[in-house]
C-alpha positions as CSV (number, residue, x, y, z in Angstrom):
1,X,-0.4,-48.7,-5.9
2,X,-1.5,-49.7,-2.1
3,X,-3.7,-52.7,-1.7
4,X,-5.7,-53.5,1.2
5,X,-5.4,-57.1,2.8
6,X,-9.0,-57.8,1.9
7,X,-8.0,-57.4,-1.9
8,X,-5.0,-59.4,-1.8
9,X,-7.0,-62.1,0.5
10,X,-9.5,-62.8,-2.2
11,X,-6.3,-62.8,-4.9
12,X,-4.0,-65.0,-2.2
13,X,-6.3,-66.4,0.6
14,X,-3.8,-68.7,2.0
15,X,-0.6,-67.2,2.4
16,X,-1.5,-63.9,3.6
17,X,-2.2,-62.9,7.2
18,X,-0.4,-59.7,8.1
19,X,3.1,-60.1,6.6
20,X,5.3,-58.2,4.0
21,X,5.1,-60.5,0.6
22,X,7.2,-60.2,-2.5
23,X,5.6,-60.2,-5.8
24,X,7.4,-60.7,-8.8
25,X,10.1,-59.3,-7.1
26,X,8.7,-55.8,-5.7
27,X,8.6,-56.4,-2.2
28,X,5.1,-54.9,-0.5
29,X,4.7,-53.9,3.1
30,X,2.0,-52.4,5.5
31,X,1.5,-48.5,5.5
32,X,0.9,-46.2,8.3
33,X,-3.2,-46.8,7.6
34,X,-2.7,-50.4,7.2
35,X,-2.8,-50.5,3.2
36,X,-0.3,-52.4,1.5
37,X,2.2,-50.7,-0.5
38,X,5.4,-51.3,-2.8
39,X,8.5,-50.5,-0.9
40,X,9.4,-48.3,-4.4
41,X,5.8,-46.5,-3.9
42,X,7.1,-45.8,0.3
43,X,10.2,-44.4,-1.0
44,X,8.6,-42.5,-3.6
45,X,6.4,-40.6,-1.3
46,X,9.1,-40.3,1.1
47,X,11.2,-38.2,-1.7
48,X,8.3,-36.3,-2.4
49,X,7.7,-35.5,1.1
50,X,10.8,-34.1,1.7
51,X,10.9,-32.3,-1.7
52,X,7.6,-30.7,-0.6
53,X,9.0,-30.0,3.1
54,X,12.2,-28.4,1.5
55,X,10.5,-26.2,-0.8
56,X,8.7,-24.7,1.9
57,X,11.8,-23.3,3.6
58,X,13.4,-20.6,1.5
59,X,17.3,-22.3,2.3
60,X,16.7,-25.8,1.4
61,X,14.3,-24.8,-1.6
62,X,15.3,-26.2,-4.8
63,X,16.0,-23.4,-7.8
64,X,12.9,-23.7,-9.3
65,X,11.3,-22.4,-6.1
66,X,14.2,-20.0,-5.4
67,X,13.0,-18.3,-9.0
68,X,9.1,-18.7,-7.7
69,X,10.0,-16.6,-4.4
70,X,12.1,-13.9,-6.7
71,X,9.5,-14.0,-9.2
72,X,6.6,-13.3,-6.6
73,X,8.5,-11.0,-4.5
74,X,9.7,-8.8,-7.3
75,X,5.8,-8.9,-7.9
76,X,5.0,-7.3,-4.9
77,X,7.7,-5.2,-4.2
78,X,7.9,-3.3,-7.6
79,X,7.5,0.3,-6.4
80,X,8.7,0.0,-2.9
81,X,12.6,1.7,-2.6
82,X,15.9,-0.3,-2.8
83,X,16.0,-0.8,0.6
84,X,13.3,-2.7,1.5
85,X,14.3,-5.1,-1.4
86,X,17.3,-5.5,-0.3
87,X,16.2,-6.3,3.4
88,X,13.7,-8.4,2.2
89,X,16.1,-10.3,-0.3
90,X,18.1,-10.2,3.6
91,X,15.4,-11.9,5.5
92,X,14.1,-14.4,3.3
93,X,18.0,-15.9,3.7
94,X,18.4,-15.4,7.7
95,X,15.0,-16.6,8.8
96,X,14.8,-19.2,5.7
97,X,11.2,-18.1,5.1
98,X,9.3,-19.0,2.1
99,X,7.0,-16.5,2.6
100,X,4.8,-17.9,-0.5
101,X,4.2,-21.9,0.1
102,X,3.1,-23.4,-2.9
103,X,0.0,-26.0,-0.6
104,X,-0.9,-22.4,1.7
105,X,-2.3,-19.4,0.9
106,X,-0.2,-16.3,2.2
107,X,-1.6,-13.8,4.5
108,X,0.5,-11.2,1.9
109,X,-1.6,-12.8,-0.9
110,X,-4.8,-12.5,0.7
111,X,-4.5,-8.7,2.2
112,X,-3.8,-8.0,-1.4
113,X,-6.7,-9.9,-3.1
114,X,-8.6,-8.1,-0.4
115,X,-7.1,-4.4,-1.5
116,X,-8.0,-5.0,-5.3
117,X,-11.5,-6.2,-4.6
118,X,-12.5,-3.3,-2.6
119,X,-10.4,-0.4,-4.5
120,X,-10.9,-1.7,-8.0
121,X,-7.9,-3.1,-9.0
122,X,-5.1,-1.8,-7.0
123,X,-3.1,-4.4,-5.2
124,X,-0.2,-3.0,-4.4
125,X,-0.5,-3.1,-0.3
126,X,3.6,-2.1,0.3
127,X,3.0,1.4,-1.4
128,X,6.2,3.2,-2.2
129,X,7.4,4.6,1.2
130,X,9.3,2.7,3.8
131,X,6.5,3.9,6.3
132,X,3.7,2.7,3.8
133,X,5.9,-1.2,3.7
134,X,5.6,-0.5,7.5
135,X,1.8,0.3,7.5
136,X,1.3,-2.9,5.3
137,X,3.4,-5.1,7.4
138,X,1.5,-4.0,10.3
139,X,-1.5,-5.2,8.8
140,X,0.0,-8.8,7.4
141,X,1.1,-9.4,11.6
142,X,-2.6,-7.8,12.8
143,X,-4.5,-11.0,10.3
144,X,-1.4,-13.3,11.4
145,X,-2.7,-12.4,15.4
146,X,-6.6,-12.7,14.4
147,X,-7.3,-14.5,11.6
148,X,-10.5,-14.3,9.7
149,X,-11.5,-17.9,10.0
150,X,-10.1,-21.0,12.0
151,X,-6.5,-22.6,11.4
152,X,-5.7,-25.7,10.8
153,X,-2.2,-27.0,12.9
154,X,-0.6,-26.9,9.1
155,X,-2.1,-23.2,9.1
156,X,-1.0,-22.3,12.7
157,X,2.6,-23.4,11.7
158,X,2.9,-21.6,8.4
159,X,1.5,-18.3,10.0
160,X,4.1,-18.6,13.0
161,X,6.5,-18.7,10.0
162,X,5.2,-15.8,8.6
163,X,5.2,-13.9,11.4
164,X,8.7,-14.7,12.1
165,X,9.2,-13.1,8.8
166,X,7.5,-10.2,8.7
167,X,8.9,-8.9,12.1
168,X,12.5,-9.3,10.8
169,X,11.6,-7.6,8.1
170,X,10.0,-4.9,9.8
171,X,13.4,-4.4,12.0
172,X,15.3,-4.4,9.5
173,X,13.7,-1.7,7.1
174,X,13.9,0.6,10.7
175,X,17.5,0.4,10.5
């Protein structure tokens, strides 16, 4: 748990200024925002950080995510032909893609909620043609180019990822 220097002043007044301390043997330092902080907590957060930072890759992802990604893409891609499961199985492992971050919404994800709303209940934006997964693709890069609201940096980033995505995919169902 971070503590601030004006909590462990009024525990410690004397011996505390702006240095690292050691308290029954857990060894506390300064923070990027200037909270104290056990060296155990800093590498904690450091694990998870990565962790989180891996998982949103579809190469370093750990295999709980892998069976997220499957799960989720077999979601989606139910009716569309062999094919474009098997280039899409193709480009989440050459661009390294996780096309469905766990912390951000995906422009996939959104088009679709958007399709059920206004027809009822169908989702299914690929379709069951190659041209119809083209169609749909189309669409995921057109809200990539002009989203409907601003983007955060984290946003902008994720959505150049998915764009990376989506055009390899679209290339490789034209094959």
């Amino acid at each position: 748990m971070p503590y601030s220097l004006q909590s462990l002043k009024s525990i410690c007044p004397h011996s505390l200024a702006s240095k690292d301390f050691t308290v029954n043997g857990m060894k506390y330092s300064k923070n990027k925002d200037g909270w104290y902080e056990s060296e155990a907590n800093s590498e904690a957060q450091a694990a998870y950080e990565q962790l989180k930072a891996n998982n949103r890759t579809y190469q370093f992802a750990d295999e709980k995510t892998k069976k997220q990604i499957a799960y989720i893409s077999d979601y989606y891609l139910q009716t569309v032909p062999e094919s474009v499961k098997a280039a899409w199985q193709e480009t989440l492992e050459e661009t390294g893609v996780n096309p469905f971050q766990t912390d951000l919404s995906s422009t996939l994800t959104q088009l679709s909620v958007e399709q059920d709303f206004q027809t009822g209940g169908n989702d299914n934006i690929f379709g069951e043609t190659k041209e119809s997964c083209l169609a749909a693709i189309n669409k995921i890069l057109e809200r990539i180019e002009n989203p409907l609201a601003a983007v955060t940096d984290e946003r902008a980033a994720y959505l150049q990822q998915e764009k990376e995505f989506y055009t390899v995919l679209a290339s490789k169902i034209r094959e």
